[in-house]
DRENDO-1510 file (C-alpha; in Angstrom, 1 decimal, always signed):
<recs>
REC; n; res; u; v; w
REC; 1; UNK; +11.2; +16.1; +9.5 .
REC; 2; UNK; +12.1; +14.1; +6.5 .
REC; 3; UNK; +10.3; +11.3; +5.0 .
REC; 4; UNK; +12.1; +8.0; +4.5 .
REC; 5; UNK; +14.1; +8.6; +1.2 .
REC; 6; UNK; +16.5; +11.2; +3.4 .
REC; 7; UNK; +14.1; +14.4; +1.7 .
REC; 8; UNK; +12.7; +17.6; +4.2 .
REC; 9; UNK; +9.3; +17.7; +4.3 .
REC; 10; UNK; +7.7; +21.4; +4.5 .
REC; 11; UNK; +6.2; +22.3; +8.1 .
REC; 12; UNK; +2.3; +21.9; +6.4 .
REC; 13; UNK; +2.9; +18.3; +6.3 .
REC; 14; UNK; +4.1; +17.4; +9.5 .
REC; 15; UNK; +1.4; +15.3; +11.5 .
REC; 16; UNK; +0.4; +18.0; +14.1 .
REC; 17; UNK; -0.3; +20.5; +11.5 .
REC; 18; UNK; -2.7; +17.8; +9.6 .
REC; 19; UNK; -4.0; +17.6; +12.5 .
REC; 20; UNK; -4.9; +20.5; +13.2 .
REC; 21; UNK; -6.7; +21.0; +9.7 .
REC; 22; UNK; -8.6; +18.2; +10.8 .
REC; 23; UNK; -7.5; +15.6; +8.5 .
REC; 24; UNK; -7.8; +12.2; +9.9 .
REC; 25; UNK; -4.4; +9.8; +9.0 .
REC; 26; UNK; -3.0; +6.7; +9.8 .
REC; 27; UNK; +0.0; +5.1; +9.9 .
REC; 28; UNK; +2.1; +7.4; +8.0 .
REC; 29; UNK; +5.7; +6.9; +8.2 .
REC; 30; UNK; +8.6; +9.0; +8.6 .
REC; 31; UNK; +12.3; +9.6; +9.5 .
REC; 32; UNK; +12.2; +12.2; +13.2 .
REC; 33; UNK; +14.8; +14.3; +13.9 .
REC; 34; UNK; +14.8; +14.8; +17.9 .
REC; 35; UNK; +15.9; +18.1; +18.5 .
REC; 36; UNK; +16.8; +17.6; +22.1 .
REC; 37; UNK; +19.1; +14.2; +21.6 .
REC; 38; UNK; +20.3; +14.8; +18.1 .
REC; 39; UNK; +19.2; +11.6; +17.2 .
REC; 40; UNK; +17.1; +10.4; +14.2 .
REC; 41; UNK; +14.3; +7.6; +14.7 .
REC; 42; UNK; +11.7; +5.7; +12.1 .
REC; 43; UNK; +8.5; +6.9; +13.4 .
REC; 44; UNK; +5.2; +5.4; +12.5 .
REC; 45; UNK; +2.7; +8.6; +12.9 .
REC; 46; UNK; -1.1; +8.9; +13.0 .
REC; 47; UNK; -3.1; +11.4; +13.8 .
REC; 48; UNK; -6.6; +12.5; +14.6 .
REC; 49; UNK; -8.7; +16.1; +14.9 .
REC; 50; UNK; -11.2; +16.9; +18.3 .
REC; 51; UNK; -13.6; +18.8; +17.9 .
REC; 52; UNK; -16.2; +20.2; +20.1 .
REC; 53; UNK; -20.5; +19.7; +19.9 .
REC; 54; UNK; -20.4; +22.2; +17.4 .
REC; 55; UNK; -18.0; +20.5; +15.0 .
REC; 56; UNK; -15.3; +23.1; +15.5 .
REC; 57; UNK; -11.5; +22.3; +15.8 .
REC; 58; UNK; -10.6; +22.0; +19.3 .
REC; 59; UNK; -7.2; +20.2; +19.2 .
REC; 60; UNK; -5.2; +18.2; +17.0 .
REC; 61; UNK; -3.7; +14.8; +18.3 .
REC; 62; UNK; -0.7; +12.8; +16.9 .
REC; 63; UNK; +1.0; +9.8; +17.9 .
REC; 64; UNK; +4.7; +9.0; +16.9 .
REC; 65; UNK; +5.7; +5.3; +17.6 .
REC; 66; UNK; +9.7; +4.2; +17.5 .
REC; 67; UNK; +9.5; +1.5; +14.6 .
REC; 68; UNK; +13.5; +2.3; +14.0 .
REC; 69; UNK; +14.3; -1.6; +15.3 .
REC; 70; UNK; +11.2; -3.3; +13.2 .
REC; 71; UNK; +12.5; -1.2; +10.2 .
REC; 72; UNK; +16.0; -2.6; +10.8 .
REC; 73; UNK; +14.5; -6.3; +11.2 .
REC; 74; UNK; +12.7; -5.7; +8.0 .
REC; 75; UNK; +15.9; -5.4; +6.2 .
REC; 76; UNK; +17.5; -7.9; +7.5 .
REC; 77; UNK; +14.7; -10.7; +7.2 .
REC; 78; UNK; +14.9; -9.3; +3.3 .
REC; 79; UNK; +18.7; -9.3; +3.2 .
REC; 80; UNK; +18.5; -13.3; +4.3 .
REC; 81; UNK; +15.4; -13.6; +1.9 .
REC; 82; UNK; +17.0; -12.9; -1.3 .
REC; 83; UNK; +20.9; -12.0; -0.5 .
REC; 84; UNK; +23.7; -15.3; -0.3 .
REC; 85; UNK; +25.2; -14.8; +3.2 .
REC; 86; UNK; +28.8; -15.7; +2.6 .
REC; 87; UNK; +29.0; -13.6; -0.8 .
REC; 88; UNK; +26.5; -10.7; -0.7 .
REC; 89; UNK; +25.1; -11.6; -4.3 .
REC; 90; UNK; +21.0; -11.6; -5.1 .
REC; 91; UNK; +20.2; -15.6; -4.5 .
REC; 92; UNK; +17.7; -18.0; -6.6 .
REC; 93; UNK; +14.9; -16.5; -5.3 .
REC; 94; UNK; +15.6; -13.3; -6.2 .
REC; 95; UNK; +16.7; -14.2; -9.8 .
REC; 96; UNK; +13.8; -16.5; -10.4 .
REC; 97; UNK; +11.5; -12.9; -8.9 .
REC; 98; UNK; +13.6; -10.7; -11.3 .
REC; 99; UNK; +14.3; -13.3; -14.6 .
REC; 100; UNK; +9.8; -13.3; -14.6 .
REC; 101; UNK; +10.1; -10.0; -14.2 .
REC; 102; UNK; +12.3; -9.3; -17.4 .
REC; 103; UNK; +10.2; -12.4; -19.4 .
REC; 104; UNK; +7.3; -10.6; -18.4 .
REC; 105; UNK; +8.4; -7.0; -19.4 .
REC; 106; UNK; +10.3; -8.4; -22.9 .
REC; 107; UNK; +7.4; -9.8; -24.1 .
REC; 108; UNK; +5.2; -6.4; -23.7 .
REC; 109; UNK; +7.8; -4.7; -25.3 .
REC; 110; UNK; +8.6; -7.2; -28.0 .
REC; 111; UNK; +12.6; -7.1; -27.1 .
REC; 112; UNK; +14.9; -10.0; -26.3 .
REC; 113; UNK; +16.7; -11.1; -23.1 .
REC; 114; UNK; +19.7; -12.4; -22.4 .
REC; 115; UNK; +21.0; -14.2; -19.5 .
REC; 116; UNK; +24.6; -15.1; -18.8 .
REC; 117; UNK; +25.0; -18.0; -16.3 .
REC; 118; UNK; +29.0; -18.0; -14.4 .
REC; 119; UNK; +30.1; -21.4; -13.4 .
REC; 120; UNK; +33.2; -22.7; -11.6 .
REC; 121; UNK; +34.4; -25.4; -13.2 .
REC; 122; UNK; +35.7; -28.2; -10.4 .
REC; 123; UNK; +34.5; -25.8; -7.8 .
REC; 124; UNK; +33.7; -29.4; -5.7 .
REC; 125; UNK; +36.9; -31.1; -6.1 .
REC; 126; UNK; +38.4; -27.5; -4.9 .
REC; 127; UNK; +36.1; -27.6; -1.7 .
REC; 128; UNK; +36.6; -31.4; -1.2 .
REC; 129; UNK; +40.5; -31.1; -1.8 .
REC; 130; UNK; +41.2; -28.0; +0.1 .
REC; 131; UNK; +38.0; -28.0; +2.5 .
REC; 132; UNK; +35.0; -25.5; +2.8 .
REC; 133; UNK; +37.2; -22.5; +3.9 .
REC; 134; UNK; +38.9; -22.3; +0.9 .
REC; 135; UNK; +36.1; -23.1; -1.2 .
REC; 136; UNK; +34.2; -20.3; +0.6 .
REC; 137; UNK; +37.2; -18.0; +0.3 .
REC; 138; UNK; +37.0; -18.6; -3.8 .
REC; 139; UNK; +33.4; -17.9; -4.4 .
REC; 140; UNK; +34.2; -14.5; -1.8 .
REC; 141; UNK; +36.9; -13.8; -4.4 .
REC; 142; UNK; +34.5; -14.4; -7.4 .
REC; 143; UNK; +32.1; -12.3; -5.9 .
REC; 144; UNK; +34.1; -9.4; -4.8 .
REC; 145; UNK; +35.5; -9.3; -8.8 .
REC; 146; UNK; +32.5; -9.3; -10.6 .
REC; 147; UNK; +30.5; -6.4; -8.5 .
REC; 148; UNK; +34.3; -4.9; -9.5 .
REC; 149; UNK; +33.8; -5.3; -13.3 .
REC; 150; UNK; +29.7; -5.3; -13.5 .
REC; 151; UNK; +27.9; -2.5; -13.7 .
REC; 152; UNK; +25.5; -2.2; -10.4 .
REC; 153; UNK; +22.2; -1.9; -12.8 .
REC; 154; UNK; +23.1; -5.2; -13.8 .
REC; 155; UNK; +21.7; -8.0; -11.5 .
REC; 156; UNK; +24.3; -11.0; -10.0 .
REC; 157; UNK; +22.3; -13.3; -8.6 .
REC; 158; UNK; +24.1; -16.6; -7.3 .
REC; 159; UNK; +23.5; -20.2; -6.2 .
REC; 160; UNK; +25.3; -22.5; -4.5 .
REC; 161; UNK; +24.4; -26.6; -5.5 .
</recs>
């Protein structure tokens, strides 16, 4: 088993083992490697000891549940949250998240900021001249060069008016 960043997790951390030592857990999650298909799933685990009149350990009890599609529907509804459609760049929303960010962690430290906003110049007369396909094909362009030339530490949001 592996847990979501891709990393093997040792045999006395899977869920029926916990179990077994008679931890109680909920909703752990974690990437499942099925042995019999070969194929890897998102699994949303939790797990639960029995124990007989006495209080000793009778069985251990787990449930793994698929979650690989709400994962998936997770990105995406975070993709079209913060991420322009047509170029791929971080949107408004996520500079205006990131830019408080930055404020917020320049004036702890007592540094500057600097932000560099890009504009086309006559971008509208280009779209109203030579339509929305080739205005659309531009800012792909634009995009496409500047995650070429800009480091990928440094943030690209964009905006369309």
């Amino acid at each position: 088993m592996q847990n979501l960043a891709g990393e093997p997790q040792p045999p006395e951390t899977w869920p029926l083992a916990r179990a077994y030592r008679g931890e109680v857990f909920v909703q752990h999650e974690l990437k499942v490697h099925r042995r019999d298909t070969g194929q890897s799933f998102i699994g949303s685990y939790s797990g639960a000891a029995v124990r007989d009149a006495d209080g000793r350990l009778r069985l251990g009890i787990i449930t793994i549940r698929d979650i690989t599609e709400q994962k998936r529907a997770e990105d995406q509804i975070r993709q079209l949250a913060f991420y322009d459609p047509l170029t791929g760049l971080a949107n408004r929303r996520l500079l205006e998240e990131r830019l408080a960010v930055a404020l917020a962690q320049a004036k702890r430290q007592g540094s500057r900021l600097a932000v560099l906003v890009l504009d086309l110049d006559h971008f509208k007369e280009i779209n109203d001249a030579l339509g929305h396909a080739v205005g659309d094909a531009l800012l792909v362009e634009v995009a496409r060069r500047m995650r070429s030339t800009v480091r990928l530490r440094h943030r690209r949001p964009s905006w369309r008016r």
